[in-house]
BAFI-3210 file (N, C-alpha, C; in Angstrom, 3 decimals, decimal comma, padded with zeros to 6 digits):
// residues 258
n [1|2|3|4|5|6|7|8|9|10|11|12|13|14|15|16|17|18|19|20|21|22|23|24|25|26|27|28|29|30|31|32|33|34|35|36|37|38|39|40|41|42|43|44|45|46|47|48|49|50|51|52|53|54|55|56|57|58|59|60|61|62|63|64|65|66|67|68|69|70|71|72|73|74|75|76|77|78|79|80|81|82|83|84|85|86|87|88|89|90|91|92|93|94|95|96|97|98|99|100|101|102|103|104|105|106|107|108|109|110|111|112|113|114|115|116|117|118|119|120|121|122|123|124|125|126|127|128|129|130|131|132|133|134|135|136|137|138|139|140|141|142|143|144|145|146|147|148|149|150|151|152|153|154|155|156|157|158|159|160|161|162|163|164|165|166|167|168|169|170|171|172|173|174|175|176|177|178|179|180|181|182|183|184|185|186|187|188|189|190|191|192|193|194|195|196|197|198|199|200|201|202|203|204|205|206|207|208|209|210|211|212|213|214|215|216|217|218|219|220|221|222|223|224|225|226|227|228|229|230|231|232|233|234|235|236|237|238|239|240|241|242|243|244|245|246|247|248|249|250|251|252|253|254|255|256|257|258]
n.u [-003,762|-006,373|-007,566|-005,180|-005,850|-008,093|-007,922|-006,039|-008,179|-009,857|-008,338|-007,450|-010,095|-010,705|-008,933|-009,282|-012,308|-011,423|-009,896|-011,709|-013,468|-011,547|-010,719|-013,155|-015,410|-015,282|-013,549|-011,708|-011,102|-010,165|-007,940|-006,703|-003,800|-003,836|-004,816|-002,971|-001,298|-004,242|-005,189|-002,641|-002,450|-004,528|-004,262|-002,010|-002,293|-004,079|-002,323|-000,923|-002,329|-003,211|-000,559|000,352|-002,147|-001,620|000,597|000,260|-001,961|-000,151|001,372|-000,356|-001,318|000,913|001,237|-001,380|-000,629|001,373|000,141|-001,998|-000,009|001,313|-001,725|-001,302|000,808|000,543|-001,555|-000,720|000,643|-000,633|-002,239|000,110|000,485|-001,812|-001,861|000,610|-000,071|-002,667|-001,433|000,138|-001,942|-003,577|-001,141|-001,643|-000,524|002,559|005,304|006,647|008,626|010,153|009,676|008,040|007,496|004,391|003,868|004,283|005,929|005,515|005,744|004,368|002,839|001,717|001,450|-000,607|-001,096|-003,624|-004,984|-007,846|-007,646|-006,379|-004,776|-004,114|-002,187|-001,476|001,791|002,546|003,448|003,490|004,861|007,533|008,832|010,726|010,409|011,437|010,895|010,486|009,614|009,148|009,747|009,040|007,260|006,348|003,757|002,955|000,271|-000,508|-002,738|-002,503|-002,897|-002,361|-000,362|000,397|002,782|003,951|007,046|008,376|011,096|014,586|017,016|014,929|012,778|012,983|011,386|009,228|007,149|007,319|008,183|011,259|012,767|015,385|017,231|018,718|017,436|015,163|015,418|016,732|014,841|012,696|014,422|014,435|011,335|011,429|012,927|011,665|009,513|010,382|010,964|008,701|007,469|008,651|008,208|005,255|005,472|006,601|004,324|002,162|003,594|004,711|001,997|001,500|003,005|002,892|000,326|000,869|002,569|000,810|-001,130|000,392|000,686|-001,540|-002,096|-000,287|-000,114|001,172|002,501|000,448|-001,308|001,079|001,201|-001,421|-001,610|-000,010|-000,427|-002,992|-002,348|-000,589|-003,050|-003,871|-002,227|-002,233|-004,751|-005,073|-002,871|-001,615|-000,694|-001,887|-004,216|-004,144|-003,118|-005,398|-007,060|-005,830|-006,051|-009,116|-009,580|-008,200|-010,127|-012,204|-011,488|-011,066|-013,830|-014,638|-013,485|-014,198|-016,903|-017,710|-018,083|-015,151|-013,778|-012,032]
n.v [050,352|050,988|048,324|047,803|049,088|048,025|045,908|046,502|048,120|045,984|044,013|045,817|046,394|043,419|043,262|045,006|044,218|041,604|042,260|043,933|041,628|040,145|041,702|043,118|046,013|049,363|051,534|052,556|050,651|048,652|049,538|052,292|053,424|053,745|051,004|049,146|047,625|046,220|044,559|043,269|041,940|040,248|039,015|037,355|034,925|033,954|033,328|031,279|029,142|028,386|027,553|025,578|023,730|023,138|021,916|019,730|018,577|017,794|016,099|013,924|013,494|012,969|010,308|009,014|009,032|006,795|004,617|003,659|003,126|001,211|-000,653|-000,309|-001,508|-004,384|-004,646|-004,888|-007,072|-009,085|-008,845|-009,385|-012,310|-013,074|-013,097|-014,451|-017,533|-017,368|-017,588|-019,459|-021,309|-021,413|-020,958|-019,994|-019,963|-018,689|-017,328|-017,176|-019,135|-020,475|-020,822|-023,438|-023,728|-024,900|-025,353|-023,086|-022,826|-022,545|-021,651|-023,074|-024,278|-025,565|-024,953|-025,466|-024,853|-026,089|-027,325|-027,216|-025,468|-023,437|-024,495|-024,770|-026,953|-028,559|-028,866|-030,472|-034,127|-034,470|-036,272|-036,561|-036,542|-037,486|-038,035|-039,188|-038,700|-039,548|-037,420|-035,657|-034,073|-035,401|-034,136|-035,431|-034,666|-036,189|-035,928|-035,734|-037,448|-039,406|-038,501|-037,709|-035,181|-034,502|-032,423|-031,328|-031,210|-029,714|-030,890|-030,057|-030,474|-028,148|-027,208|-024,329|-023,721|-023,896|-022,012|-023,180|-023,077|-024,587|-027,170|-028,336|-031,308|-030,785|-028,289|-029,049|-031,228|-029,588|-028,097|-029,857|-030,780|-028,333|-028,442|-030,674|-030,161|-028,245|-029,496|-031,380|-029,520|-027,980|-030,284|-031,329|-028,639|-028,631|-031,285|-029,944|-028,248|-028,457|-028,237|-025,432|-024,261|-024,669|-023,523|-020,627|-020,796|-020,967|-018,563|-016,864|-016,857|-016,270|-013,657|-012,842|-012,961|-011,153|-008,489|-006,726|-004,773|-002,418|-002,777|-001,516|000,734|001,814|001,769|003,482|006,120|006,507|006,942|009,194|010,914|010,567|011,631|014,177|014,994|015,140|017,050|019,187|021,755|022,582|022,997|025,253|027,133|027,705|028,498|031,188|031,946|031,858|033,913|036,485|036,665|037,310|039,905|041,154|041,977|043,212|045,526|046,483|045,752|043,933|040,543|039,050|036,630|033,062]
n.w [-009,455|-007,808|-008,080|-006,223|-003,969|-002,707|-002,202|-000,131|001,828|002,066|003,809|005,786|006,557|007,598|009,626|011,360|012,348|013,696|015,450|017,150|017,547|019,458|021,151|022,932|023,393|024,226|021,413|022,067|023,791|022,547|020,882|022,066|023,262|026,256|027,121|026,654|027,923|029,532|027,237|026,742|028,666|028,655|026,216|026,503|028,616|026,368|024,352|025,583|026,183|024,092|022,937|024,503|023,916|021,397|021,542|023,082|021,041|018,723|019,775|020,320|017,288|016,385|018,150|016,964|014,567|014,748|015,513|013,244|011,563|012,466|012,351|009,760|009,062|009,509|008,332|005,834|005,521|006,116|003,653|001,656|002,363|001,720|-000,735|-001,771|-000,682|-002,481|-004,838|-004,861|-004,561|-006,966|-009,340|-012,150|-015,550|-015,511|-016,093|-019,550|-020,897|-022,984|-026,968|-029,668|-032,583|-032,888|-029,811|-026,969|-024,318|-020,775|-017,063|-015,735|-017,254|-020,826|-023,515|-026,046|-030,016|-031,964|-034,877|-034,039|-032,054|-029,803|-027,056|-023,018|-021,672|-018,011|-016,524|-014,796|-013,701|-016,671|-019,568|-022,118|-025,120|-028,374|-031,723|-034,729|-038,212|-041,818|-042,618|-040,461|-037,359|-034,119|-030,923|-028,674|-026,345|-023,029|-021,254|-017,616|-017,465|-019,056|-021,500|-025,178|-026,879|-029,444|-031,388|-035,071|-036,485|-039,601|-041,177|-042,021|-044,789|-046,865|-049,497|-051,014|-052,077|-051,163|-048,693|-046,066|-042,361|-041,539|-039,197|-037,476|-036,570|-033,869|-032,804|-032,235|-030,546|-028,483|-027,081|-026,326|-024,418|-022,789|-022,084|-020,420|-018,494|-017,271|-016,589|-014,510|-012,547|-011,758|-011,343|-008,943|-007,448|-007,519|-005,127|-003,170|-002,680|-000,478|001,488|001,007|001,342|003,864|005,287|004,436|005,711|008,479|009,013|008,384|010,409|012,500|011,576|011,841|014,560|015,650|017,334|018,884|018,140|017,559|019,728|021,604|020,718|020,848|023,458|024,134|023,028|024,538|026,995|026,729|025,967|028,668|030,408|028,844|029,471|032,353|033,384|035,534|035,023|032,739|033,424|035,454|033,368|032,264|034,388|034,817|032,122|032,612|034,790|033,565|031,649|032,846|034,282|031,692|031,470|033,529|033,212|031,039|030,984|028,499|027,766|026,767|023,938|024,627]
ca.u [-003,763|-007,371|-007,358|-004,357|-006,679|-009,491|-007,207|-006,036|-008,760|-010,383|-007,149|-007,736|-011,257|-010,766|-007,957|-009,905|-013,132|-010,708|-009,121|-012,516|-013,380|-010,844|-011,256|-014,536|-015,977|-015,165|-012,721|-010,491|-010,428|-009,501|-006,984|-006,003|-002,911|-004,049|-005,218|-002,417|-001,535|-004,563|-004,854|-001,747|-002,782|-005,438|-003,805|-000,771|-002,693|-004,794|-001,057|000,149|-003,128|-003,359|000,642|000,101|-003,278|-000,705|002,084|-000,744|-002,572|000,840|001,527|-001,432|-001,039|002,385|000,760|-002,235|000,334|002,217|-001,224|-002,069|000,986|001,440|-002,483|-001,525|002,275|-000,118|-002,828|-000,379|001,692|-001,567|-002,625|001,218|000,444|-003,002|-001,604|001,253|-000,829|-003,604|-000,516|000,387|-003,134|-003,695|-000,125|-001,487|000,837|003,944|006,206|007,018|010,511|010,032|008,553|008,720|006,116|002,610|004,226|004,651|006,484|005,502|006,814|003,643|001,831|002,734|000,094|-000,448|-001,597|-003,581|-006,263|-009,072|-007,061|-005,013|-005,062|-002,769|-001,818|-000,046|002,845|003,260|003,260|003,928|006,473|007,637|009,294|010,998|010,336|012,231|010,322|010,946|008,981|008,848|010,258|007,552|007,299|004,974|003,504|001,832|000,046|-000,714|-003,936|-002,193|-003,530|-001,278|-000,236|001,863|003,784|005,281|008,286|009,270|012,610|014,997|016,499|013,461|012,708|012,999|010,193|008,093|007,457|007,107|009,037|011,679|013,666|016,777|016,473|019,018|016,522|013,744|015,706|016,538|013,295|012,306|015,399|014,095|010,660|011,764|013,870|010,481|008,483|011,032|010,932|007,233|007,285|009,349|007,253|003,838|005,949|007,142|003,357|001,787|004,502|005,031|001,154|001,307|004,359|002,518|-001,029|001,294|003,114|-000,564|-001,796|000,881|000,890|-003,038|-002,594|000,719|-001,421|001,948|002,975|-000,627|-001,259|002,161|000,981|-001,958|-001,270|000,921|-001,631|-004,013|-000,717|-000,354|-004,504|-004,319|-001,324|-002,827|-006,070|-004,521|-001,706|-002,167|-000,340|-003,281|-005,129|-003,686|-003,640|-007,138|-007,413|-005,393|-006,852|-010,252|-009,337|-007,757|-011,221|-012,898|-010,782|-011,341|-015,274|-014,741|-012,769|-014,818|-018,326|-017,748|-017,347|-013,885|-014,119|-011,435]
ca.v [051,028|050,679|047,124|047,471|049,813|047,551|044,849|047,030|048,099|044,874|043,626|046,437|045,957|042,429|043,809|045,302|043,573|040,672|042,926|044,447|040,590|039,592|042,585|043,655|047,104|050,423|051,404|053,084|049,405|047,919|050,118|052,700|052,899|053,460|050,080|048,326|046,531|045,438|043,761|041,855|040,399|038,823|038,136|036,613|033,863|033,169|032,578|029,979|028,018|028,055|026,987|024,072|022,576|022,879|020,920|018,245|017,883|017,590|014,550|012,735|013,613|011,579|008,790|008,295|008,447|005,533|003,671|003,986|002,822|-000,526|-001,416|-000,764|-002,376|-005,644|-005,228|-004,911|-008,493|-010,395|-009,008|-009,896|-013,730|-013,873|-012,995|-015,180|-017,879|-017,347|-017,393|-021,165|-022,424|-021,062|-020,314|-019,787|-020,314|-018,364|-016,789|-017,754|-019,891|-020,696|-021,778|-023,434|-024,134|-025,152|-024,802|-022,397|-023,658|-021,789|-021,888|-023,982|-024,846|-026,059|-023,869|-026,062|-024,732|-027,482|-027,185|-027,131|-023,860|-022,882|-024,899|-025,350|-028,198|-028,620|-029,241|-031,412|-035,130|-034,424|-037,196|-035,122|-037,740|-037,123|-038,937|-038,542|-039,394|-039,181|-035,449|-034,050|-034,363|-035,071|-034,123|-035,828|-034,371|-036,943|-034,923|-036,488|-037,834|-040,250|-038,014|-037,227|-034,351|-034,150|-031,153|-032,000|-030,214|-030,206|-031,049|-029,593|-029,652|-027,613|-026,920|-023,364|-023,011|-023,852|-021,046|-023,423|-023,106|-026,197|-027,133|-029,112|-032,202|-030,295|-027,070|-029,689|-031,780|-028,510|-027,379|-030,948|-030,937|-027,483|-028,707|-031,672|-029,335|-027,491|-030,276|-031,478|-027,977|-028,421|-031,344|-030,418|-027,581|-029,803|-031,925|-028,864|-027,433|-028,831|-027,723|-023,903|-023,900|-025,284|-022,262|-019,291|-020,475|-020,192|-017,146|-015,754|-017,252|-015,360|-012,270|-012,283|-013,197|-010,454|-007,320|-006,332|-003,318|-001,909|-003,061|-000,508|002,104|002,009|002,318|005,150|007,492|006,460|007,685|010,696|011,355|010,607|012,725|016,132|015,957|015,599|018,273|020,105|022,584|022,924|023,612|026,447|028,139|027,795|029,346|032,336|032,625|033,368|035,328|037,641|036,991|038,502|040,961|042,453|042,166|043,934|046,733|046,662|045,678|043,058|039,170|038,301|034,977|032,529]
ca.w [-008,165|-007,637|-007,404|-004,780|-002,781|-002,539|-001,411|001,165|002,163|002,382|004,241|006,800|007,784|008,418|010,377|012,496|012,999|014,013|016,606|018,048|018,453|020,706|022,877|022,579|024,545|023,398|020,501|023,249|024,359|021,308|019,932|022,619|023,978|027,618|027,374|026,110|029,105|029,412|026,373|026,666|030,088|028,443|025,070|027,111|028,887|025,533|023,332|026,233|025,841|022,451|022,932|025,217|023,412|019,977|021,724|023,157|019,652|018,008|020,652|020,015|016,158|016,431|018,466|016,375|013,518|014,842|015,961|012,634|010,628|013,173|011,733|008,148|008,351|009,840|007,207|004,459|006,147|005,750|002,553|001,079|003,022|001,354|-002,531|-001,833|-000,524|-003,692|-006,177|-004,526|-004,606|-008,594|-009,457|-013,375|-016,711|-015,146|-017,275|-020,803|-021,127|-024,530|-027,397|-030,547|-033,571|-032,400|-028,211|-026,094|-022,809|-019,650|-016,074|-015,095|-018,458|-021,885|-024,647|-027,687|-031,211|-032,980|-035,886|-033,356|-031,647|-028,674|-025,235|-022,199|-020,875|-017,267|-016,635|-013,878|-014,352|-018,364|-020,119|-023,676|-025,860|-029,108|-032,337|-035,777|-039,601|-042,816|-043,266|-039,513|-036,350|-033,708|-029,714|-027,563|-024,936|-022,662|-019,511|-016,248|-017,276|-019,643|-022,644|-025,411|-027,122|-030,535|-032,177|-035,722|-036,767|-041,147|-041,269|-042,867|-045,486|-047,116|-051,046|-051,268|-052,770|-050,234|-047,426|-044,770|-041,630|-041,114|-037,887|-037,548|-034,686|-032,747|-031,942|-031,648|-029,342|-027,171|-026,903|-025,595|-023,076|-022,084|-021,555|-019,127|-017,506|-016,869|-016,270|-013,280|-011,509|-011,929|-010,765|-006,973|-007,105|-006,852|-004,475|-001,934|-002,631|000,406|002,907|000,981|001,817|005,074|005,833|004,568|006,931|009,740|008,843|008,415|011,473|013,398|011,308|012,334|016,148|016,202|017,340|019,683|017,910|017,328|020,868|021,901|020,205|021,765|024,812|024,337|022,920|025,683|028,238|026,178|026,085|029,840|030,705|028,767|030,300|033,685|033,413|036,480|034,210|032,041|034,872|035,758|032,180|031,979|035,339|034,248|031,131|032,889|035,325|032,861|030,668|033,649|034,391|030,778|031,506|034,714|032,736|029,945|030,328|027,741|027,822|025,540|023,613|025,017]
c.u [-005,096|-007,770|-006,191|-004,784|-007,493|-008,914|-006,860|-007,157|-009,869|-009,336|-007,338|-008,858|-011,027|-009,963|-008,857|-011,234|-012,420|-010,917|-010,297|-013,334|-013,184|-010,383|-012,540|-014,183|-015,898|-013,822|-011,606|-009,835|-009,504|-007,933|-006,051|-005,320|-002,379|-004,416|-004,090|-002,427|-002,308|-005,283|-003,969|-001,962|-003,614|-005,204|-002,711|-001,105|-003,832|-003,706|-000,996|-000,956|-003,131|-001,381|000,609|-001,157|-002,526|-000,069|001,264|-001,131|-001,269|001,468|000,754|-001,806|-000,101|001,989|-000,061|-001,594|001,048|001,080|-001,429|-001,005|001,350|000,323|-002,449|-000,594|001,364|-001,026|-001,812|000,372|000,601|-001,991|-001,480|000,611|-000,579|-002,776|-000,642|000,363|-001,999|-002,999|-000,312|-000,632|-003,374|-002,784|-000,450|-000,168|001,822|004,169|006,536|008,366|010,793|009,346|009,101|007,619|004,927|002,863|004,986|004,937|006,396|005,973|005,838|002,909|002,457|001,428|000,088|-001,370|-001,678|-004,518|-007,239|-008,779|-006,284|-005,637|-004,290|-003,086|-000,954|000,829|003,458|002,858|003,230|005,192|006,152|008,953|009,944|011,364|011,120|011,390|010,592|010,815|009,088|009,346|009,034|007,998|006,117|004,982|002,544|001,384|-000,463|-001,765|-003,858|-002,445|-002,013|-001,451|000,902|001,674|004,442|005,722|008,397|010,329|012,829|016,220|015,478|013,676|012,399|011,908|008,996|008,375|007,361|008,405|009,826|012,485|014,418|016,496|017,332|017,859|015,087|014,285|016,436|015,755|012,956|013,126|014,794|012,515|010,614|012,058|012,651|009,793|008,919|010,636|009,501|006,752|007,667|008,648|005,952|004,281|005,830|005,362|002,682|002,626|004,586|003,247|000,830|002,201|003,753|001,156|-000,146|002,166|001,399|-001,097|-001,011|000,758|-000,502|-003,256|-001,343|000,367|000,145|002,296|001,735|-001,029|-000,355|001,859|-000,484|-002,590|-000,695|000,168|-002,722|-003,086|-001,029|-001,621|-004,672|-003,633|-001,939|-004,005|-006,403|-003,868|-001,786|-001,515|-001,098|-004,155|-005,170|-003,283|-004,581|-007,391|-007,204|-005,646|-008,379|-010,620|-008,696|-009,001|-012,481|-012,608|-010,767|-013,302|-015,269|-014,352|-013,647|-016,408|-019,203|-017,342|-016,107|-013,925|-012,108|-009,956]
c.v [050,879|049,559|046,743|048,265|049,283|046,602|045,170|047,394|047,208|044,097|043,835|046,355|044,705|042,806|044,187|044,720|042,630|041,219|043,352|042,639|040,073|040,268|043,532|044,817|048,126|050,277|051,458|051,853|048,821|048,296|051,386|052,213|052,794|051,624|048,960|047,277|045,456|044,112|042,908|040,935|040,089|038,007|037,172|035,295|033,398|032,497|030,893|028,957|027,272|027,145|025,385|023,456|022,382|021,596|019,447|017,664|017,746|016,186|013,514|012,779|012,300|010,317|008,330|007,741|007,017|004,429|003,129|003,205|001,310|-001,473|-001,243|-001,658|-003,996|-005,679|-005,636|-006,132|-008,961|-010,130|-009,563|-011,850|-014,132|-014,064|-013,829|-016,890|-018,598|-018,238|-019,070|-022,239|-022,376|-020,280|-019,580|-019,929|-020,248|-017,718|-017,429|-017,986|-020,171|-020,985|-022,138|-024,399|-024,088|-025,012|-023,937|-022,711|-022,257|-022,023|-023,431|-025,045|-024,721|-025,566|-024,810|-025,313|-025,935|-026,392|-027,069|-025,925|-024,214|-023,548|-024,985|-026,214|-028,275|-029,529|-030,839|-032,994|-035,292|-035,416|-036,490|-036,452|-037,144|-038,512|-038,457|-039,249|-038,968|-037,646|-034,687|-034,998|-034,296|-034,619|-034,624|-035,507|-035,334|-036,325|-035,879|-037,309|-039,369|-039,472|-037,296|-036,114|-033,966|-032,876|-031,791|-030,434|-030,396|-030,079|-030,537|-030,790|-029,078|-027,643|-025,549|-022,780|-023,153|-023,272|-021,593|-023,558|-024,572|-025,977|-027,944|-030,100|-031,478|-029,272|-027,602|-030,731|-031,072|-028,463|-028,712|-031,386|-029,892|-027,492|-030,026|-030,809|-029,162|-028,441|-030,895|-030,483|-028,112|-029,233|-031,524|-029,531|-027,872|-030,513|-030,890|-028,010|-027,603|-028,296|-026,389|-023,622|-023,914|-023,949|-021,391|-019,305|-019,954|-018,979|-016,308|-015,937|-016,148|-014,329|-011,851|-012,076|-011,779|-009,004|-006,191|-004,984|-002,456|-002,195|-001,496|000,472|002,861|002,433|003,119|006,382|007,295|007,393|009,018|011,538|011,729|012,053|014,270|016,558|015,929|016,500|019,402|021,742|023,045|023,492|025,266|027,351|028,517|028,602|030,958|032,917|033,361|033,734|036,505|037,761|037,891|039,843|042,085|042,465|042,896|045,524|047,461|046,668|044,635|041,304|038,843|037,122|034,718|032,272]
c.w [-007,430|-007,482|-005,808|-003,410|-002,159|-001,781|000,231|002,263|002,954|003,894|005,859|007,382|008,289|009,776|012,284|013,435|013,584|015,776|017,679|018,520|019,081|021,581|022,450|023,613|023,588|022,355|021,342|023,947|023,314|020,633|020,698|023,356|025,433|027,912|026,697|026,854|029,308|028,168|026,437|027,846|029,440|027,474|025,388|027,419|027,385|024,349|024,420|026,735|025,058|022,209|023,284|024,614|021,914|019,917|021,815|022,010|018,585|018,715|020,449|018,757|016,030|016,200|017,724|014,727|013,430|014,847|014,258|011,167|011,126|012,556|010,252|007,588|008,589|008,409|006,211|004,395|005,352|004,437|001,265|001,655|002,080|-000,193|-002,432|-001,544|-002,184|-004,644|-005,865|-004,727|-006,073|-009,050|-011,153|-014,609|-016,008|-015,962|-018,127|-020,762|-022,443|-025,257|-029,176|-031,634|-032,883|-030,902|-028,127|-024,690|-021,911|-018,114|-015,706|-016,018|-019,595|-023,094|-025,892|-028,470|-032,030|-033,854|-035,173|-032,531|-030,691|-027,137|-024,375|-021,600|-019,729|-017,374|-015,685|-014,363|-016,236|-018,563|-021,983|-023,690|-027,845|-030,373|-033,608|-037,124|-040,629|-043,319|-041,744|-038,426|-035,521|-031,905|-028,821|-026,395|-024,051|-021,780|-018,715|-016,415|-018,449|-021,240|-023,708|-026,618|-028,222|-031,375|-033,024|-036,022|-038,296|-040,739|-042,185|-043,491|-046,005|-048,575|-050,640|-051,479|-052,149|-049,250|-045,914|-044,211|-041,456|-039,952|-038,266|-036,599|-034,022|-032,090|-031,654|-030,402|-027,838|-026,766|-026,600|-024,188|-022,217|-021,141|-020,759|-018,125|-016,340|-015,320|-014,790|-012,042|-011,351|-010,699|-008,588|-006,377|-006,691|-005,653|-002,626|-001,683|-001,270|001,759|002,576|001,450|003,359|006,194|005,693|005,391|008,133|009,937|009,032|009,779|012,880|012,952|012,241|013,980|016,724|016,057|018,471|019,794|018,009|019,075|022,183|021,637|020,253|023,050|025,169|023,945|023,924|026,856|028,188|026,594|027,764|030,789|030,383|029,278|031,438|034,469|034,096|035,637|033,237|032,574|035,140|034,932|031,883|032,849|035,195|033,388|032,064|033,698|034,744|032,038|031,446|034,120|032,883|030,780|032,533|034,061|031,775|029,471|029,175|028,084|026,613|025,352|024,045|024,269]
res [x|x|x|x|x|x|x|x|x|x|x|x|x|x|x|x|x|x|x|x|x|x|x|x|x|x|x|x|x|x|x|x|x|x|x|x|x|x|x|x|x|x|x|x|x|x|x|x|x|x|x|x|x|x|x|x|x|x|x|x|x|x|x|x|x|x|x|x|x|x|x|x|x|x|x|x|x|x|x|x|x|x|x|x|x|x|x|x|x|x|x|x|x|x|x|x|x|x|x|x|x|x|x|x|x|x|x|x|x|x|x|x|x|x|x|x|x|x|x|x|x|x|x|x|x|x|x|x|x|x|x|x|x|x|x|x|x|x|x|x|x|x|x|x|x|x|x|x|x|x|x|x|x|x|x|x|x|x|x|x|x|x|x|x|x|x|x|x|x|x|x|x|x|x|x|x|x|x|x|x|x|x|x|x|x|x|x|x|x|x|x|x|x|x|x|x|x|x|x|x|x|x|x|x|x|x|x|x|x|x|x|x|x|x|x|x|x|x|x|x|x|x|x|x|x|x|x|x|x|x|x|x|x|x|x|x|x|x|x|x|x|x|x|x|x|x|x|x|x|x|x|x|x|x|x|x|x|x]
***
């Protein structure tokens, strides 16, 4: 109860200092009810200010909203143009398609595991060749540079008793169909590279020169800006406000804040 007193209490002075702020003079001003009247003439014209500078800053809220959303839908065009773009000039590995013993086949690059460790090799210009021997099946990878690149396979059958992995030539002569496959798509893909680069400069070139919407939206919060601080209707709230702010200094002796 004593905590809900203090509250109140607290509650109530603000209450009131508030109230003797926005009509200053005597208490009789503030709070008697000879003076109601004038209280509301002055509180009347200070609501339908405070109304109309709401509605304005809720207009040019909007507009700067839209202003606003035209230069981020543009930024966020060119920054999609420039990662697309990037991804074309240093597309990296890709995604993993398969793999099988010492390779790993990727969309762009071909990963070999030798004895000296782990490297990739691209893809494009690659010829992958398939050899057959008495102990292992082999895959040659040649890459563009003429350089070559063998994977053996043990064949199977196996001796049991040895834990090494064996393949069959069918799943070694998949896995060599699959990396042609690759190496083709690859290959179109290097081919078409020059024109998909040549498409996303001028997509960027226009995204960068297409200012239209941001431009529109613009010019409409300038309208808006121009319109509220022309509004002969503004005018004439203001006026009313203070002639009612003098009118409680005339009554009162006091200046009332606005």
């Amino acid at each position: 109860m004593l905590w809900f007193g203090a509250v109140f209490l607290a509650g109530a002075g603000f209450w009131v200092l508030r109230r003797r702020h926005k009509f200053p003079g005597k208490w009789v001003h503030t709070f008697g009810l000879r003076y109601e009247g004038a209280r509301e003439a002055l509180d009347g014209p200070r609501r339908e200010v405070r109304a109309w500078a709401r509605r304005a800053d809720q207009e040019e809220s909007l507009a700067r909203k839209t202003l606003a959303k035209a230069e981020a839908d543009r930024e966020q065009r060119l920054h999609a143009l420039d990662r697309r773009r990037d991804r074309l000039r240093a597309p990296g590995p890709g995604e993993q398609i398969g793999a099988l013993g010492p390779l790993a086949l990727f969309r762009h690059s071909l990963k070999v595991t030798a004895g000296s460790g782990t490297y990739s090799v691209p893809l494009a210009g690659m010829k992958v060749e398939f050899a057959a021997g008495d102990t292992y099946h082999y895959l040659y990878c040649t890459d563009a540079g003429e350089h070559p690149h063998q994977a053996k396979y043990p064949r199977v059958p196996s001796d049991p008793e040895i834990p090494e992995q064996r393949f069959d030539e069918d799943t070694v002569r998949d896995f060599m169909v699959t990396t042609q496959r690759a190496v083709a798509q690859e290959n179109a893909f290097r081919a078409r590279l020059p024109q998909l680069l040549k498409k996303v400069e001028a997509e960027r070139e226009q995204a960068e020169n297409d200012t239209g919407a941001i431009e529109t939206a613009q010019q409409h919060l300038e309208e808006i800006q121009d319109r509220n601080r022309d509004d002969p209707h503004s005018l004439v709230l203001e006026e009313k406000l203070t002639k009612a702010c003098k009118d409680w200094e005339n009554l009162t002796g006091c200046t009332p804040p606005r």
